[in-house]
C-alpha positions as CSV (number, residue, x, y, z in Angstrom):
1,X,-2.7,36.1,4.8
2,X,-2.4,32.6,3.1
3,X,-1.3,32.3,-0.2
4,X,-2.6,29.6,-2.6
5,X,0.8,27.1,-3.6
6,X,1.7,27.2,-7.2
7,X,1.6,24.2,-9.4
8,X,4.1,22.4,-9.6
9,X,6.3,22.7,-12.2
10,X,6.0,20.6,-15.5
11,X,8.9,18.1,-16.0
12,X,8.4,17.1,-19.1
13,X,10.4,17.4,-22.8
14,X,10.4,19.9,-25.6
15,X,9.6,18.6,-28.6
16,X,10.1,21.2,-31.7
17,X,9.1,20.6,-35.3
18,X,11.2,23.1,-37.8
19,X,12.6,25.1,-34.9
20,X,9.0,26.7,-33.6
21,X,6.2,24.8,-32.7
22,X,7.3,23.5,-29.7
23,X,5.5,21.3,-27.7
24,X,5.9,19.9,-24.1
25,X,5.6,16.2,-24.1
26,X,6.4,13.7,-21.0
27,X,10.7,12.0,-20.9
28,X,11.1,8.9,-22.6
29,X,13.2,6.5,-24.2
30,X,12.4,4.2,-27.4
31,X,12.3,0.7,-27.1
32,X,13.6,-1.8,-28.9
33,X,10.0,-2.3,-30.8
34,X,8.7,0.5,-32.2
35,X,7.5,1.7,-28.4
36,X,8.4,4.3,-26.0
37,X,9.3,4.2,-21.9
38,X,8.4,6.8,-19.2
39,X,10.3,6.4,-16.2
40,X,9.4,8.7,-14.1
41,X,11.2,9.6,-11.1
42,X,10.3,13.3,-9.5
43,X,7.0,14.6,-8.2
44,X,4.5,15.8,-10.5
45,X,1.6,17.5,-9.9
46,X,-1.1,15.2,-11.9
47,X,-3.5,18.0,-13.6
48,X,0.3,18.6,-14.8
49,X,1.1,15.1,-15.7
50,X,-2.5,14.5,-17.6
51,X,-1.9,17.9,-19.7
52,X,1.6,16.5,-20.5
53,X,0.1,12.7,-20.9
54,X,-2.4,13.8,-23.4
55,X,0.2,15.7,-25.5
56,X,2.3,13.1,-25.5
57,X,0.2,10.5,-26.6
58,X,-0.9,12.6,-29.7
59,X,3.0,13.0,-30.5
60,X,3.7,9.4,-30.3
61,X,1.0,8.7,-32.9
62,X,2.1,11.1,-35.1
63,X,5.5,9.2,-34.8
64,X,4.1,6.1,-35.5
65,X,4.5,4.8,-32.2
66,X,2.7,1.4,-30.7
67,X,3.5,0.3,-27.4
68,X,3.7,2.5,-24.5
69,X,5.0,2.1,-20.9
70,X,4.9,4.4,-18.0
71,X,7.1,3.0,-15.0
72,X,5.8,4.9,-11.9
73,X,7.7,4.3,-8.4
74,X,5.4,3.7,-5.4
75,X,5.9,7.3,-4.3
76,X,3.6,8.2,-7.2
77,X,0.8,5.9,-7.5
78,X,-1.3,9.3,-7.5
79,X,-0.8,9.5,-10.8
80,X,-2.2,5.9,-11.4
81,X,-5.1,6.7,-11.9
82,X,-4.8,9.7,-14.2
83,X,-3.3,7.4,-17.0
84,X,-6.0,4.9,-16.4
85,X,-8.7,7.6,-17.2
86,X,-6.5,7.5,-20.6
87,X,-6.5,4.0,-21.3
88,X,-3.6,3.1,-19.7
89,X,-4.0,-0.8,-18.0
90,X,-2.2,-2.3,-15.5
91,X,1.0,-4.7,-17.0
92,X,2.7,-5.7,-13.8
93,X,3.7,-4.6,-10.1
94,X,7.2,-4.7,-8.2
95,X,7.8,-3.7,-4.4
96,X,9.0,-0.7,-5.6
97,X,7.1,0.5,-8.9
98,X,3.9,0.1,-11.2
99,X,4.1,-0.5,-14.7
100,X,1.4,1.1,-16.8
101,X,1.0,-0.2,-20.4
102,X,-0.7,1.4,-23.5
103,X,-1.4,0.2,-27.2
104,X,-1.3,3.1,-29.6
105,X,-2.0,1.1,-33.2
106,X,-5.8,-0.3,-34.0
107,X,-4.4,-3.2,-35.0
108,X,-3.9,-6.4,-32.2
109,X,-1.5,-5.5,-29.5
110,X,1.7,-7.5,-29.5
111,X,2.8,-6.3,-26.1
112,X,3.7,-9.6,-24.4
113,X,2.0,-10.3,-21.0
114,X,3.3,-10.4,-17.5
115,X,5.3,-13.4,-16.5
116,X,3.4,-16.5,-16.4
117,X,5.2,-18.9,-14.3
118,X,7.0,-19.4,-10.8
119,X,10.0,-21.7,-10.6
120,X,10.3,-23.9,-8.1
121,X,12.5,-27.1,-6.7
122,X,12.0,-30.1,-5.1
123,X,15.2,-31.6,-3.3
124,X,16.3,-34.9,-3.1
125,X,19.2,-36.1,-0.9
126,X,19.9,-39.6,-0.4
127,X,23.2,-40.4,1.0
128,X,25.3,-44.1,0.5
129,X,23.5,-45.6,2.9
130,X,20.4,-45.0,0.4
131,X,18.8,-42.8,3.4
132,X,16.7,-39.7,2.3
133,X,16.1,-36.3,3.6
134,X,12.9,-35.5,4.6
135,X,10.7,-32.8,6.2
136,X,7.4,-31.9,7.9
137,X,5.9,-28.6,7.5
138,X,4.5,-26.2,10.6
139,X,2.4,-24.7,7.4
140,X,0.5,-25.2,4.3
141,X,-1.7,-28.4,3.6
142,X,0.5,-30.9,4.7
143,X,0.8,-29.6,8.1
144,X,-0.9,-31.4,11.4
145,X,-1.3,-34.7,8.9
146,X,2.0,-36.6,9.4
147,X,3.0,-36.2,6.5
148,X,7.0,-36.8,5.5
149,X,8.2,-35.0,2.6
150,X,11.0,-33.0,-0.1
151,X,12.6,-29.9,1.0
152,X,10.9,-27.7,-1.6
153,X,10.9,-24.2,-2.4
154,X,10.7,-21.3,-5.1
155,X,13.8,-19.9,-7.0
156,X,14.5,-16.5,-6.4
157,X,14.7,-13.5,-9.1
158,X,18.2,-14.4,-10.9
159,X,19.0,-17.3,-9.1
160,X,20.0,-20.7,-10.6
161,X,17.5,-23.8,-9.8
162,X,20.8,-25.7,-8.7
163,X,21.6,-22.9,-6.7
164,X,18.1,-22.7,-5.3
165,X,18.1,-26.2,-4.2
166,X,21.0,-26.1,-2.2
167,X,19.6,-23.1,-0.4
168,X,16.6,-24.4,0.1
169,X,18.0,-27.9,2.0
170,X,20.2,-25.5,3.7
171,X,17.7,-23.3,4.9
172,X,15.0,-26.0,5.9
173,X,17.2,-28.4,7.5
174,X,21.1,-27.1,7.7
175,X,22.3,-29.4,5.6
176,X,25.1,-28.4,3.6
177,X,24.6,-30.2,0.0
178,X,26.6,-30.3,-3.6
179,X,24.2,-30.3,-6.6
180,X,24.2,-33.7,-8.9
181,X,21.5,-33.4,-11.5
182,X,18.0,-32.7,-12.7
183,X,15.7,-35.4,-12.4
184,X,12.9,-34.4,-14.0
185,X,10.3,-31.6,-13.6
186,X,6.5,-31.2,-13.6
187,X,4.0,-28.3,-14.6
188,X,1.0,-27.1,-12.6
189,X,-1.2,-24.8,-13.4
190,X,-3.6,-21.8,-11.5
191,X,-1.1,-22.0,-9.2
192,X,0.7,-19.2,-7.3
193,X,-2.0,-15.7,-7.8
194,X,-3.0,-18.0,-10.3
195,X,0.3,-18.2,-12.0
196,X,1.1,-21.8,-13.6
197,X,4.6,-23.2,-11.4
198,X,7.0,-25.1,-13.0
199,X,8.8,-27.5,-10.2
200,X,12.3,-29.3,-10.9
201,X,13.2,-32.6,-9.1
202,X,17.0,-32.0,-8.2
203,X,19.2,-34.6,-6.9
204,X,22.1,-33.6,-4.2
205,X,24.4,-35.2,-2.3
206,X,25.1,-34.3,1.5
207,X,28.1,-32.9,2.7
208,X,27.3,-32.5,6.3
209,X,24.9,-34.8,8.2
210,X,23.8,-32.7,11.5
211,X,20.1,-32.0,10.7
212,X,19.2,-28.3,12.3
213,X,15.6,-27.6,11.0
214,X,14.5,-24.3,10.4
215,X,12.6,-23.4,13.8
216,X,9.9,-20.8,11.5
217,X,8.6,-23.1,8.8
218,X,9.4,-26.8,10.0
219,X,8.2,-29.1,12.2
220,X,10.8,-31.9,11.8
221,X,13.2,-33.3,9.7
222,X,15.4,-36.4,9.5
223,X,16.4,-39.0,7.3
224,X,14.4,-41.9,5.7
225,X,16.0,-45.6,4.7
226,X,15.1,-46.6,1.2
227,X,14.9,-50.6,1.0
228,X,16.5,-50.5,-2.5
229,X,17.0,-48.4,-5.6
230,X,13.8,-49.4,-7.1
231,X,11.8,-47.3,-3.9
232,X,13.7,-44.5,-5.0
233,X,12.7,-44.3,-8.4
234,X,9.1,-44.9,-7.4
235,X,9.4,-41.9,-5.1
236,X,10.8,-39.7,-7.8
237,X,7.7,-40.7,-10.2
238,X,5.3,-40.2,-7.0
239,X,6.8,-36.6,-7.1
240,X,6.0,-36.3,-10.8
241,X,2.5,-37.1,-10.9
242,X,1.6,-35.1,-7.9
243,X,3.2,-32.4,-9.1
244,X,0.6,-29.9,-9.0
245,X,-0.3,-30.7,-5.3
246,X,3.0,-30.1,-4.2
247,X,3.0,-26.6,-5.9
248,X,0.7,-25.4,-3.7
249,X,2.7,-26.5,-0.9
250,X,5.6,-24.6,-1.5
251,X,6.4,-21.4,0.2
């Protein structure tokens, strides 16, 4: 004979008002501005979870709460949709969790949005032969047209732009570089998912000089003679003003 599983068990917290009373509300944490967190970790049945949700929610605006976030790990986006029934919207999305977001007040909500920009470089390396390094792409619009140009690329989470432009060089072409300045930068916008993508022109100087391109991403890559100063500084403001065409090309 089968026999119906038992709910799961509720995870959540007690809270108690004059030692009775109690009342089972979801874990969290207070924030820094008047809000609370859920991070929720462990299984939990969702007729469970929207019992506890509903509770909760009442609590926190007793409390006085306003913003509320519910950080849900990818192992239980079945309960995504059971705070969305509560008014619970979408703030942002990592490999390994969803963040739910939830104004409690009637007044405006403050909670600030989702990042809105991507970080990118563009790398220039000349050497003292006033010789620049430059690169054709086996993707993105500039490939199949001929067309010579920077070792570009985004920044990675917590990395430093100089530190992303020496990786990027590295990784495109083999070139080992040291990191001189910032040139300039430009802003382009509707970018990236339709994020806006800040690029910054770096300058670096070559320390080794045997180009080995990157087999996945490019075609070919060498080194470019500059007739005199004045060419380079053209280049740079070329770079500039296209600035929101060469976002797009950047990978």
């Amino acid at each position: 004979m089968s026999v119906a599983a038992s709910p799961a068990p509720s995870l959540g917290d007690h809270l108690c008002e004059n030692g009775f009373g109690c009342i089972e509300i979801l874990p969290s944490t207070n924030d820094a501005h008047g809000g609370v967190i859920v991070d929720l970790k462990d299984p939990m049945d969702p007729q469970v979870f929207a019992s506890l949700l509903k509770s909760s929610l009442l609590q926190w605006k007793k409390q006085g709460k306003d913003g509320v976030w519910i950080k849900l790990p990818i192992e239980l986006v079945n309960l995504v949709e059971v705070a969305v029934k509560e008014g619970f919207c979408y703030h942002h999305a990592e490999p390994s969790y969803i963040m739910l977001v939830y104004w409690i007040p009637k007044t405006g909500c403050t909670i600030p949005p989702n990042a809105s920009h991507r970080v990118s470089i563009g790398a220039i390396v000349l050497n003292n032969k006033k010789e620049l390094l430059v690169v054709q792409e086996k993707r993105g619009r500039f490939h199949g047209i001929g067309v010579w140009k920077l070792p570009t690329g985004v920044v990675d989470a917590g990395e430093e732009i100089f530190e992303a432009a020496i990786r990027e060089v590295k990784e495109e072409t083999g070139i080992d570089t040291e990191f001189v300045e910032v040139l300039g930068f430009s802003q382009a916008h509707n970018s990236f998912f339709g994020k806006s993508d800040l690029t910054f022109l770096c300058m670096l100087r070559p320390l080794s000089f045997d180009i080995k391109r990157q087999e996945l991403e490019i075609e070919a890559a060498q080194v470019l003679a500059f007739d005199n100063v004045t060419s380079c500084f053209f280049f740079v403001f070329f770079f500039l003003s296209l600035g929101s065409l060469l976002s797009k090309t950047l990978t």
